[in-house]
C-alpha positions as CSV (number, residue, x, y, z in Angstrom):
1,X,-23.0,-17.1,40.2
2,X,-20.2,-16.7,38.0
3,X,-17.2,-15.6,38.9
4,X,-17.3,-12.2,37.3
5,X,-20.9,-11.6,39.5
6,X,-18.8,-13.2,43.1
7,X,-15.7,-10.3,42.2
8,X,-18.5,-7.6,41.9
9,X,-20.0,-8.8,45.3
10,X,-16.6,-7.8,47.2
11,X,-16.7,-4.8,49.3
12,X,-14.8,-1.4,48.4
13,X,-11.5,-0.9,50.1
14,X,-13.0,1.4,52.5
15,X,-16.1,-0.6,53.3
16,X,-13.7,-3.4,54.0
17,X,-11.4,-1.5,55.8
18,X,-14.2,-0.5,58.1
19,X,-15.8,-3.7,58.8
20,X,-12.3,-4.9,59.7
21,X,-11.3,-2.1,62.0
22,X,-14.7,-2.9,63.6
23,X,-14.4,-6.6,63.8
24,X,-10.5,-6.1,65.5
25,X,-9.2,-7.3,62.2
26,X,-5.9,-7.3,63.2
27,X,-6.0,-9.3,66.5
28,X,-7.8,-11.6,65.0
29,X,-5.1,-12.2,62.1
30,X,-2.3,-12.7,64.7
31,X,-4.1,-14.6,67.3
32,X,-6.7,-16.7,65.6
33,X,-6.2,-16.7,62.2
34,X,-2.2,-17.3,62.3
35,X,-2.8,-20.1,65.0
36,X,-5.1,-21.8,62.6
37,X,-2.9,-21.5,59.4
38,X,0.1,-23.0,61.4
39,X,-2.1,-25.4,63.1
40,X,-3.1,-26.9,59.4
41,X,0.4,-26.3,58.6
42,X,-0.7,-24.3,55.3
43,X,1.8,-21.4,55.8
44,X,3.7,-22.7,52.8
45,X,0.3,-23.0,50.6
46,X,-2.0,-19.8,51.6
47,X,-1.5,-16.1,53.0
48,X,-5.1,-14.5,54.4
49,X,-6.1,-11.6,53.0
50,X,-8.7,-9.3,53.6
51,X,-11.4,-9.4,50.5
52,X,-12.0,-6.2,48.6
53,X,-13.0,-5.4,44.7
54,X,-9.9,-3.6,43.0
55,X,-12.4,-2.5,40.3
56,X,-15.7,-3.8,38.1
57,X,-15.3,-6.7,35.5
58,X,-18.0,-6.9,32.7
59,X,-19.9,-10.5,32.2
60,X,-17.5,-13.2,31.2
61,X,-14.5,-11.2,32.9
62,X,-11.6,-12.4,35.0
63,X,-8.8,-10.5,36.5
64,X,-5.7,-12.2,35.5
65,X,-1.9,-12.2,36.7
66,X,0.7,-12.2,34.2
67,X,4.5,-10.8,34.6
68,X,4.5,-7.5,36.9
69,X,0.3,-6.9,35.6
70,X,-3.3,-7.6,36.3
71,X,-5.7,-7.4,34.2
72,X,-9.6,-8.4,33.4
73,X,-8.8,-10.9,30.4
74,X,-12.1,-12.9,28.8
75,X,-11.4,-16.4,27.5
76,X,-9.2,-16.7,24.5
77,X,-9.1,-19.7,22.7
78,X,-6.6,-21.6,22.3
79,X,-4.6,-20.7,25.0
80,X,-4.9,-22.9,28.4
81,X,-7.3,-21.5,31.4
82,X,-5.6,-19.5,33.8
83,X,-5.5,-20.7,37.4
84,X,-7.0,-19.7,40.7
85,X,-4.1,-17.4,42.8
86,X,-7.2,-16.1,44.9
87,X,-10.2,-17.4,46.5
88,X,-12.9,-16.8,48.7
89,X,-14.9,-19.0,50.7
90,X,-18.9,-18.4,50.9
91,X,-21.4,-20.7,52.1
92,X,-19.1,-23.1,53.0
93,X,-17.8,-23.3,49.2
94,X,-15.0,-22.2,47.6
95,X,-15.2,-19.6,44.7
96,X,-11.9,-18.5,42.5
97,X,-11.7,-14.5,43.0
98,X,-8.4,-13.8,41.2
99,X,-6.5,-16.1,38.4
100,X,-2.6,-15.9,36.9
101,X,-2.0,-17.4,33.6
102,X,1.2,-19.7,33.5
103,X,1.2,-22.5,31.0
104,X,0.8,-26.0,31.9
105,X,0.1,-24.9,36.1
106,X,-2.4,-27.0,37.8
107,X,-5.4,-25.6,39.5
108,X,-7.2,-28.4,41.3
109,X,-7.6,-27.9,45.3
110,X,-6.1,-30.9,46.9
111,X,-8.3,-33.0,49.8
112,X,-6.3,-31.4,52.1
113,X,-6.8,-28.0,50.5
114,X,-10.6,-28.5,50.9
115,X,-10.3,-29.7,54.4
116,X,-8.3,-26.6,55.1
117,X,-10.8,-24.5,53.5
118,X,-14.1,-25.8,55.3
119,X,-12.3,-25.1,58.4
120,X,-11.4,-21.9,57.6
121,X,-15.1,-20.8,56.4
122,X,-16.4,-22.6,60.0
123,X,-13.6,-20.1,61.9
124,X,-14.9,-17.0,60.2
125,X,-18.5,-18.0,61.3
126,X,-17.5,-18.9,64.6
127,X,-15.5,-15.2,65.3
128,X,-18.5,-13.0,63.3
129,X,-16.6,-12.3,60.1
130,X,-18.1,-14.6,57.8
131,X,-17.0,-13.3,54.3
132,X,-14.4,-10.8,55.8
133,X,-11.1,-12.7,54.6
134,X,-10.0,-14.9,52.0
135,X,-7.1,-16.6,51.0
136,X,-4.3,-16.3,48.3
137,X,-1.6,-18.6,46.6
138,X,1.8,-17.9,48.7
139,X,4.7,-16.0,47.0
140,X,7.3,-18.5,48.0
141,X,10.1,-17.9,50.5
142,X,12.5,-15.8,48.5
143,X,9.7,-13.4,47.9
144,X,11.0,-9.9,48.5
145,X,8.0,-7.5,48.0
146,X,6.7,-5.7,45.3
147,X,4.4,-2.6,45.1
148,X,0.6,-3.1,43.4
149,X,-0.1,0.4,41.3
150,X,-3.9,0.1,40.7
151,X,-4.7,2.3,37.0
152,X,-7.5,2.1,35.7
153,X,-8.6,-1.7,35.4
154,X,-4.9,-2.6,35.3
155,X,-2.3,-3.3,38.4
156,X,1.1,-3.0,37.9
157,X,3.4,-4.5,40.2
158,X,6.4,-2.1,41.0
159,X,10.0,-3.0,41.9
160,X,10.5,-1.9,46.4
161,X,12.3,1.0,44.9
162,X,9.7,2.6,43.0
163,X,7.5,3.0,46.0
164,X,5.4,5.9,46.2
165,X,6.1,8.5,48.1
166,X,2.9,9.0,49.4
167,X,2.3,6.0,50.4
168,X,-0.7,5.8,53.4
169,X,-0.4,1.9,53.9
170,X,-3.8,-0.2,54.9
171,X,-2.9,-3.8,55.5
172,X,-4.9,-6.6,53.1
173,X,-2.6,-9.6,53.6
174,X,-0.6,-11.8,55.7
175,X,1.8,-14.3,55.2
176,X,2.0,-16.7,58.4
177,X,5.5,-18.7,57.2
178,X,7.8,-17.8,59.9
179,X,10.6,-15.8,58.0
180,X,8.2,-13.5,56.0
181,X,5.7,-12.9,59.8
182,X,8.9,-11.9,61.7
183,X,9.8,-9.4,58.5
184,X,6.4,-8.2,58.6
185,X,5.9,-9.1,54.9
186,X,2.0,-7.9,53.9
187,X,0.5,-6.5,51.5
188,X,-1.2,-2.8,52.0
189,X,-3.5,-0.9,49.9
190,X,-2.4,3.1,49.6
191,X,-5.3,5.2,50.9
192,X,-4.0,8.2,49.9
193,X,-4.1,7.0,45.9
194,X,-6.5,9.0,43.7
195,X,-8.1,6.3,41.9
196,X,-10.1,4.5,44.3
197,X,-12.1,2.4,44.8
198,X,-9.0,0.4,44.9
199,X,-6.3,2.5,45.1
200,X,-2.7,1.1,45.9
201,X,-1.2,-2.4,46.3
202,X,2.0,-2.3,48.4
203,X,3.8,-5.5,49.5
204,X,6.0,-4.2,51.8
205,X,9.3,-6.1,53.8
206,X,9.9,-4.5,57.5
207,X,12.6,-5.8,60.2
């Protein structure tokens, strides 16, 4: 399956939203999933997230991160591949979801990375939620939030200040490193956004 075909297998925000409210998605990410990262002592490495499709890619499509935007690039030649930022883990094997282009970044999984990953698959199997949440590349500890605007097939990242007004904030991800946890940095999709099926990214900084 390539990796176009594995982004066009994720659920819609709302189907994903639902299967998580069902499962107790969000006991499960403070008292099993944030045990787990801390445990591995990954909290540095990965944030879990809840897997969703922002939009469709065509064959040979991948949704890259560049600057402030996202957006489905093919392969250009000449410049370098881009590098996994987001993965998913089915069938007990890792697949790249999400990519950001920065020359001369390395994209192998470490031994560690694997282990980590293999236990994280077995965990979702063993609480029912097999396929439910991923994981993605951590901002770093000076990150401060930003705010996802989903157009089209483009995201646009937006300064804290430019946050809509509107905004109806559904959680996606979680960042277990204990400064960002106690500020209650996430990420959150906007449900009330008009252009669904994704909708609005919000990274928001509480506390």
């Amino acid at each position: 399956m390539t990796s176009s075909d594995r982004f066009q297998s994720l659920p819609l925000l709302e189907e994903a939203r639902s299967r998580f409210i069902s499962q107790s998605g969000d006991d499960l990410v403070a008292n099993v999933f944030r045990p787990f990262f801390l445990e591995h002592g990954v909290e540095r490495r990965f944030g879990l997230l809840m897997l969703h499709r922002h939009f469709e890619l065509q064959p040979g499509e991948k949704l890259i991160h560049y600057g402030p935007c996202a957006t489905p690039w093919k392969e250009i030649d000449g410049m370098p591949e881009p590098t996994p930022t987001v993965w998913g883990v089915f069938e007990g094997r890792p697949h790249a979801l999400e990519y950001k282009y920065s020359k001369g970044a390395t994209s192998d999984l470490s031994p560690d990375d694997l282990h980590f990953m293999d236990g994280f698959y077995q965990l979702q199997v063993e609480q029912g939620v097999d396929g439910m949440f991923g994981l993605c590349e951590y901002p770093g500890d000076d990150f401060e939030g930003s705010c996802e605007i989903t157009q089209g097939r483009a995201n646009v990242n937006l300064a804290p200040k430019d946050y809509p007004e509107d905004l109806i904030a559904i959680d996606t991800t979680w960042f277990f490193e204990e400064g960002l946890w106690k500020r209650g940095c996430r990420c959150t999709c906007n449900a009330a956004a008009e252009d669904h099926p994704h909708g609005t990214h919000v990274i928001t900084m509480q506390g």
